[in-house]
N, C-alpha and C positions, 0 to 999 in steps of 0.2 A: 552430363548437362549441369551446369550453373543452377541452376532451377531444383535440380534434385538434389544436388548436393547440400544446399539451405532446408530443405523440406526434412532430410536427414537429418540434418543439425538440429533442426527446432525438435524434431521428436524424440531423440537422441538426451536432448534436454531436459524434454517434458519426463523422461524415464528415470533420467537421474533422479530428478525433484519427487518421481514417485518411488522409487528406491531407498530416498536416503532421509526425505522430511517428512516425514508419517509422521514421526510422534511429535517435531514442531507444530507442523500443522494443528492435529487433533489436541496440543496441547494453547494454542492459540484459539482453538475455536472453544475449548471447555473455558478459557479465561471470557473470551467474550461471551458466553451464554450464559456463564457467572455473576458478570456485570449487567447483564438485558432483565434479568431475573431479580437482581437486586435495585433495578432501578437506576443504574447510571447510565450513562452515555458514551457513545463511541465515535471517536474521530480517526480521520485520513490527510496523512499529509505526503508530499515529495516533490520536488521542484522539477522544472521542464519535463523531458517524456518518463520520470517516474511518478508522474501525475496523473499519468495514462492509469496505475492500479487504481488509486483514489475514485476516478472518472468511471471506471470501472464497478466497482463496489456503489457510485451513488446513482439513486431514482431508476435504479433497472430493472426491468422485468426479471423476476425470481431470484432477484434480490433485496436484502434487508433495508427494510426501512430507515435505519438507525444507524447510519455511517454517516455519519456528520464533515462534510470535506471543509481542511481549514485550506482556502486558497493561495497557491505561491504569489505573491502580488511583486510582477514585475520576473517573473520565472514560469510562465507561462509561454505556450506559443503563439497568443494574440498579442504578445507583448515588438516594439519596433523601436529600432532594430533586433530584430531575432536574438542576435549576437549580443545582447544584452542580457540575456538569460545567464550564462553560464559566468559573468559578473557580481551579479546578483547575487545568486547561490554561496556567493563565495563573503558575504558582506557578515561579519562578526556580527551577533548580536541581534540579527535579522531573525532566527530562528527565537528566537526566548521572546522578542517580541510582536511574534505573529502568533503562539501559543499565549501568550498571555492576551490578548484582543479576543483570542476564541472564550467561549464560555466554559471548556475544559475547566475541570472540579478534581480534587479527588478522588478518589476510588475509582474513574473511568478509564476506559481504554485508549490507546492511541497507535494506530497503524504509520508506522515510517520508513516509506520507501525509498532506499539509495543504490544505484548499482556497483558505485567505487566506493558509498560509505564515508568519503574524505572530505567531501564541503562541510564548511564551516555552518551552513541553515539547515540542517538535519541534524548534526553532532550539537549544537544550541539549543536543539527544539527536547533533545533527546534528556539533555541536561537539564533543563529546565523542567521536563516532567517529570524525571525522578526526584526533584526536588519538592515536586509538590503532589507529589504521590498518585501519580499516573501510570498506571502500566503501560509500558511502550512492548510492541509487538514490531519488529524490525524485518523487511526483508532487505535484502542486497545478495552480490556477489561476492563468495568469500576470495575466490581466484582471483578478481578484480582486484578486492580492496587489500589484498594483503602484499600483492603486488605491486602496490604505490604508497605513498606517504600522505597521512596526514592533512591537512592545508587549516589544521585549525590549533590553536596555541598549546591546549592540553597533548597535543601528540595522539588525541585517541580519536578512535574511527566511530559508524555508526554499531558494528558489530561489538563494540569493549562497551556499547551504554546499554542494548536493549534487553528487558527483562527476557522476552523470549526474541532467538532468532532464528531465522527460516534466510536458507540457501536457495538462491534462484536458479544455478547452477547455471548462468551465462559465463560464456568463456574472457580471458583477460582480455579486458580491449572491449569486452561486449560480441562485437561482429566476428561469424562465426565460420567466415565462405572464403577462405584462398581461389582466386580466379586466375590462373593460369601462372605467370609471373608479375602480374600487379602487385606492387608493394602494400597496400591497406586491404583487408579485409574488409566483406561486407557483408550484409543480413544479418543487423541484432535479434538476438533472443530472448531476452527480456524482460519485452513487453508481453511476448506470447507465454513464456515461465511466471512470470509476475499475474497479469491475468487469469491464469490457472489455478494457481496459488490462491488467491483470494475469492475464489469461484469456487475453492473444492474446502477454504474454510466456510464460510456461507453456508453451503450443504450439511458442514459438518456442523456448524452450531443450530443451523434449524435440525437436526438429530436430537443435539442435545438437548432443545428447548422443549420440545414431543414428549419426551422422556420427562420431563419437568412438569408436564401438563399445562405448557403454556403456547397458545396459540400463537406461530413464529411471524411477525409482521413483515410481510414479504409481498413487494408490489406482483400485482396482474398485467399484462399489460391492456393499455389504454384500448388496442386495436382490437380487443375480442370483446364481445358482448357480456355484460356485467364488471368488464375489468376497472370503469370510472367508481360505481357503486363499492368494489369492492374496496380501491385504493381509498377512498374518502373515508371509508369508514375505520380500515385501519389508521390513515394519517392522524385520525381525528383521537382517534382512543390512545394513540399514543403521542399527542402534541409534545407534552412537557419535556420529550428528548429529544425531536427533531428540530435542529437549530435553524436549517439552510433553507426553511420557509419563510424565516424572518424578514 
């Protein structure tokens, strides 16, 4: 069945990414507990559905407060026509100045997610925060992006800029399901590898922050009893880094 042969894949995936990115991950989550402890700030960025990690990481239940999303404007999917996303992404220069509009600083972190790694507004964004001494934390597909070219002038991908980087282990093309003799594959993985990914760093730096003796600011959700009390009072104690209440 079609149905199980995708369920396959996506687990299949998820096992890679637990095989093979331990020490990215764990090394992605000690840079960020590093930064939460010293006082800086962390942001999320990736255009169309790698925006899905971003969305992911921000205001969720038993997740961190402090993931700041910078938004793809015009690379989104409320964006119309749809088919103007994948335009967008692709616009030089687009990437250095949506990071520069963020209040990103020095010493902070920056999560950026690409699946092929080749648009020109991730490879910009990437560039422009090593320039100003931002740690970038990258995920993409290495099978994807080494199996295409480029589409940005320096000839480099998001995988040649980021400080650390994490294999999402989606297959080339992304979609992972042959259905009989259909030419296109279908059922990406992703977004379910990519979601994982930033959910099991999460865990891992509230570990770290424990171990530091610092109470890890991580929403409750709203729907259980005490969880408004509880979220206010963290939002509040840690205003000076959460940007996206602005």
């Amino acid at each position: 069945m079609a149905y199980e042969a995708y369920l396959q894949a996506a687990t299949e995936a998820l096992a890679r990414v637990n095989e093979t990115q331990g020490p990215n991950i764990t090394a992605a989550a000690r840079t960020v507990a590093n930064a939460i402890a010293s006082q800086q700030s962390i942001y999320s960025f990736g255009a169309t559905h790698s925006f899905i990690t971003t969305e992911e990481l921000v205001y969720r239940t038993g997740g961190l407060m402090l993931i700041n999303p910078i938004y793809p404007h015009g690379m989104n999917l409320s964006v119309r026509p749809m088919t103007a996303t994948s335009r967008m992404e692709r616009v030089l220069g687009l990437g250095t100045e949506l990071l520069a509009a963020s209040p990103a600083k020095e010493g902070d972190v920056l999560f950026l997610t690409s699946t092929s790694g080749r648009n020109a507004v991730t490879i910009d964004m990437a560039i422009e925060a090593r320039g100003r001494s931002i740690t970038t934390i990258g995920i993409t597909s290495l099978s994807y992006s080494d199996g295409v070219s480029s589409r940005h002038p320096s000839g480099k991908k998001l995988s040649d800029l980021c400080d650390i980087l994490i294999d999402n282990c989606a297959p080339f093309g992304d979609a992972a399901v042959q259905v009989g003799d259909f030419l296109q594959k279908v059922g990406p993985v992703s977004s379910i590898t990519g979601c994982a990914i930033v959910n099991s760093i999460v865990a891992e730096v509230v570990q770290n922050l424990l171990a530091k003796g610092i109470e890890p600011p991580v929403f409750v959700s709203a729907n259980l009893d005490g969880g408004d009390e509880w979220n206010a009072r963290l939002l509040r104690e840690n205003r000076d880094r959460i940007h996206y209440m602005d």
